[in-house]
C-alpha atoms as a printed R data frame, in Angstrom:
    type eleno elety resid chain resno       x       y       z
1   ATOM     1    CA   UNK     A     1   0.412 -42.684 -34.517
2   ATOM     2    CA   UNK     A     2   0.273 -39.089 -33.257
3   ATOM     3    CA   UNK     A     3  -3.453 -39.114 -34.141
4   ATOM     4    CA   UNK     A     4  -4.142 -42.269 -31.898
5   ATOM     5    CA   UNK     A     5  -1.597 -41.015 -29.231
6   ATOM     6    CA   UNK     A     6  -4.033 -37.468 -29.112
7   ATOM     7    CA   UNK     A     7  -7.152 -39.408 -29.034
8   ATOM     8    CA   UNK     A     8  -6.636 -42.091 -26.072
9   ATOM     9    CA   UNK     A     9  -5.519 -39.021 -24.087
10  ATOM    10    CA   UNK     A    10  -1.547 -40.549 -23.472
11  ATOM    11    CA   UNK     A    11   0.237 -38.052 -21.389
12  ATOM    12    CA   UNK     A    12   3.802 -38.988 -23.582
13  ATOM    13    CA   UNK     A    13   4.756 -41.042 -26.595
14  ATOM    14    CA   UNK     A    14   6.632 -43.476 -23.669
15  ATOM    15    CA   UNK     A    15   3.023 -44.549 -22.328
16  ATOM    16    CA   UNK     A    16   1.728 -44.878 -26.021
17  ATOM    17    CA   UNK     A    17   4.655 -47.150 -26.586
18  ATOM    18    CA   UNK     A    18   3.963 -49.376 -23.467
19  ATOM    19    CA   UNK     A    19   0.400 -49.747 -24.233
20  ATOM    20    CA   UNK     A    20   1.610 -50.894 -28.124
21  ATOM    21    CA   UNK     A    21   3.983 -53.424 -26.382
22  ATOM    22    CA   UNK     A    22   1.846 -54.942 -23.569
23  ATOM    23    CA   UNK     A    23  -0.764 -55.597 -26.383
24  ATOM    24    CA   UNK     A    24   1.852 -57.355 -28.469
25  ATOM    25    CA   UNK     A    25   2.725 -59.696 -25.443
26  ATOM    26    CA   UNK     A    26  -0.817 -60.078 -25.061
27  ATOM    27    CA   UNK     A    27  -1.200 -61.131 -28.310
28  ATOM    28    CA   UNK     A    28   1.584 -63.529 -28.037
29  ATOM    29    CA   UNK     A    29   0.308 -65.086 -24.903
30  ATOM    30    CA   UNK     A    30  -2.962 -65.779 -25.799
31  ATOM    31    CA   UNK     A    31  -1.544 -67.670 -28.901
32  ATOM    32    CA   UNK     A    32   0.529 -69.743 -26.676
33  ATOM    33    CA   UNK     A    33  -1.384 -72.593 -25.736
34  ATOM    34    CA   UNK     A    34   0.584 -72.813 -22.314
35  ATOM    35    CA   UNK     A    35  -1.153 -70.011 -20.956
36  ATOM    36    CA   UNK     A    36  -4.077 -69.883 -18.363
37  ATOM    37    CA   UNK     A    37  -6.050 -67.031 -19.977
38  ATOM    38    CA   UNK     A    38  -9.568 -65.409 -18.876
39  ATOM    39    CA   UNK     A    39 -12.024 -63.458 -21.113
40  ATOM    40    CA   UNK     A    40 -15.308 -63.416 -23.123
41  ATOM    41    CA   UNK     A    41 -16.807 -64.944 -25.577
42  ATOM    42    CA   UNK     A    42 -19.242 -63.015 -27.321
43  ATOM    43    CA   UNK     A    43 -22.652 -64.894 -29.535
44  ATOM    44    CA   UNK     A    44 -25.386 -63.223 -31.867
45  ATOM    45    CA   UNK     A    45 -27.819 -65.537 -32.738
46  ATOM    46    CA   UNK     A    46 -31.254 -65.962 -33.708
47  ATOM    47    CA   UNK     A    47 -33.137 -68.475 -31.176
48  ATOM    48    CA   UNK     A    48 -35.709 -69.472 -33.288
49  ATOM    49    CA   UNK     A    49 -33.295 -71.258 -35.205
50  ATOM    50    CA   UNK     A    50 -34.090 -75.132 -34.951
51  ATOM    51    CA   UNK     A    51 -32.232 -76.842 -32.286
52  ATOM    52    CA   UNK     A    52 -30.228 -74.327 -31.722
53  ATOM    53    CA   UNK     A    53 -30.794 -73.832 -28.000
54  ATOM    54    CA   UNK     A    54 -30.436 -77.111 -27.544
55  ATOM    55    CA   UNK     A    55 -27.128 -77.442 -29.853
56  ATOM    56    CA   UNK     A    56 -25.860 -74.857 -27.515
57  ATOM    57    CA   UNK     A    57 -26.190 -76.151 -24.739
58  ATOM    58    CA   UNK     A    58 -25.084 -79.212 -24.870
59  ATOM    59    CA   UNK     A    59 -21.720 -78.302 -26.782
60  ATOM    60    CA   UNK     A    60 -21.074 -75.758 -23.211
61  ATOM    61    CA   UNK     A    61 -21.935 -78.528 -20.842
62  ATOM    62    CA   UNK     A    62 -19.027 -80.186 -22.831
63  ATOM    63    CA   UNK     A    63 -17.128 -77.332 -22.059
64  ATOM    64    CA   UNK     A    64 -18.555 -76.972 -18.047
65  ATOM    65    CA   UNK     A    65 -14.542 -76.572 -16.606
66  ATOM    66    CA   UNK     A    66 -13.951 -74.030 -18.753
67  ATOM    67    CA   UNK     A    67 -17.159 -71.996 -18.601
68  ATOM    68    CA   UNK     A    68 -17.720 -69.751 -15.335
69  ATOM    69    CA   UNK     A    69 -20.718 -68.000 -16.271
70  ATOM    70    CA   UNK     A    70 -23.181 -67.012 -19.110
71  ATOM    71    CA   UNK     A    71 -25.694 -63.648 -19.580
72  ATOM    72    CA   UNK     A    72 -27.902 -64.042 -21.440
73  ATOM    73    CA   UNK     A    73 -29.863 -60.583 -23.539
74  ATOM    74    CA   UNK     A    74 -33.011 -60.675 -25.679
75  ATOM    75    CA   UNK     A    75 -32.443 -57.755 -28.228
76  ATOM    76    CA   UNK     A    76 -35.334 -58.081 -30.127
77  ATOM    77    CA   UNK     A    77 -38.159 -60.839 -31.051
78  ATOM    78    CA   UNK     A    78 -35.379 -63.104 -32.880
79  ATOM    79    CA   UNK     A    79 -32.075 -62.080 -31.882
80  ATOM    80    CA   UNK     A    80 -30.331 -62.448 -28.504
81  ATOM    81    CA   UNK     A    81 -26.609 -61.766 -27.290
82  ATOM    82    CA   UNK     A    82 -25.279 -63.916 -25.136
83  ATOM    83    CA   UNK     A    83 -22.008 -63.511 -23.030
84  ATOM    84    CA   UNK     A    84 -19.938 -66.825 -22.120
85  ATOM    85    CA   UNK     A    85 -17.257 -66.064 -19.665
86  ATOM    86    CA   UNK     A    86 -14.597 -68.099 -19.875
87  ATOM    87    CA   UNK     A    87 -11.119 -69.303 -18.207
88  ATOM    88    CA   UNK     A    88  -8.849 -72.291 -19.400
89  ATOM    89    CA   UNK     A    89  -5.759 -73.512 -21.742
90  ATOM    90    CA   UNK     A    90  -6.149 -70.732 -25.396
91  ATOM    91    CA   UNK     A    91  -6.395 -74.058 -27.582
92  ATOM    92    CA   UNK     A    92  -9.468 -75.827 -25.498
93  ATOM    93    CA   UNK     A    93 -11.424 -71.527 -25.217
94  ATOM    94    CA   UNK     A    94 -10.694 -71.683 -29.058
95  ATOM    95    CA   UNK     A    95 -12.081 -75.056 -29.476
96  ATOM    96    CA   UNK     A    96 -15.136 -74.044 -28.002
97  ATOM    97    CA   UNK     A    97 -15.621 -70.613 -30.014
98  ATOM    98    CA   UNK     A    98 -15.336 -72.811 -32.896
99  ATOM    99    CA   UNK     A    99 -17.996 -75.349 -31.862
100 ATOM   100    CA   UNK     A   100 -20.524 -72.198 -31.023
101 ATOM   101    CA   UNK     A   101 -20.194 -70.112 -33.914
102 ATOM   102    CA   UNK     A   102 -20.294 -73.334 -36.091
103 ATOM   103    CA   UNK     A   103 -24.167 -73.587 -35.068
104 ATOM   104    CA   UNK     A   104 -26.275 -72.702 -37.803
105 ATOM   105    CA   UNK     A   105 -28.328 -70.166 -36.485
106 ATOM   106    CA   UNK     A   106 -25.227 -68.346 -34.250
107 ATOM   107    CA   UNK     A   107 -24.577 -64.977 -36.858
108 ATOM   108    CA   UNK     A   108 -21.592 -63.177 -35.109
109 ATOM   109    CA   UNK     A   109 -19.532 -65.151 -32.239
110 ATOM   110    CA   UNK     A   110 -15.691 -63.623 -30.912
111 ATOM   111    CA   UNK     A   111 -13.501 -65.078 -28.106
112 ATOM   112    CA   UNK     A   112 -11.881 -62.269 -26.397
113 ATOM   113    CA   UNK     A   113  -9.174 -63.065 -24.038
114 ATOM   114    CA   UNK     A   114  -6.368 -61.938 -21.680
115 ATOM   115    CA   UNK     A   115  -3.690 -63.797 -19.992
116 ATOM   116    CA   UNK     A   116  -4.189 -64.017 -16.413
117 ATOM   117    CA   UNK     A   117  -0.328 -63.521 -15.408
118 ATOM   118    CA   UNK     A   118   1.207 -60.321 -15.533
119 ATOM   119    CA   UNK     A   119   2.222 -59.186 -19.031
């Protein structure tokens, strides 16, 4: 703990220990399927996989309400990183993760989210 405290630079154990309990009631929320949350979900994949662009497609277009907006990176001749920014109920975003990364051809996928209320 007093390692970590040094290193993110807290001025006092008190803001150390707020930071350790907002991310526990983040945590929390995002596991509660009641909440509205926002975040990211994060693909790897190699697009000259079979189908794959088309695979992926057509499971976010089943997603459309949930989806606000997609990047899209070419890292090299086979791979590319793609950004899916998302908002909606934690159970449907986690549905969704779970449809993508079950793609063959998708090698790293991870839904990072945030409540939108005030934690």
């Amino acid at each position: 703990m007093i390692y970590s405290f040094k290193k993110k630079n807290y001025k006092n154990r008190s803001e150390a220990v707020r930071d350790l309990v907002r991310d526990a009631l983040v945590t929390h929320q995002q596991e509660n399927d009641e909440y509205i949350v926002a975040g990211c979900l994060l693909i790897f994949y190699d697009h000259h996989q079979r189908n794959l662009l088309a695979e992926l497609t057509t499971v976010q277009h089943g997603f459309h309400d949930l989806i606000l907006a997609t990047t899209h990176f070419h890292i090299d001749h086979h791979n590319c990183l793609e950004m899916i920014v998302v908002k909606g109920n934690a159970t449907q975003l986690r549905d969704l993760r779970d449809q993508i990364i079950s793609i063959k051809g998708v090698k790293y996928g991870k839904l990072t989210v945030s409540p939108i209320e005030d934690v």
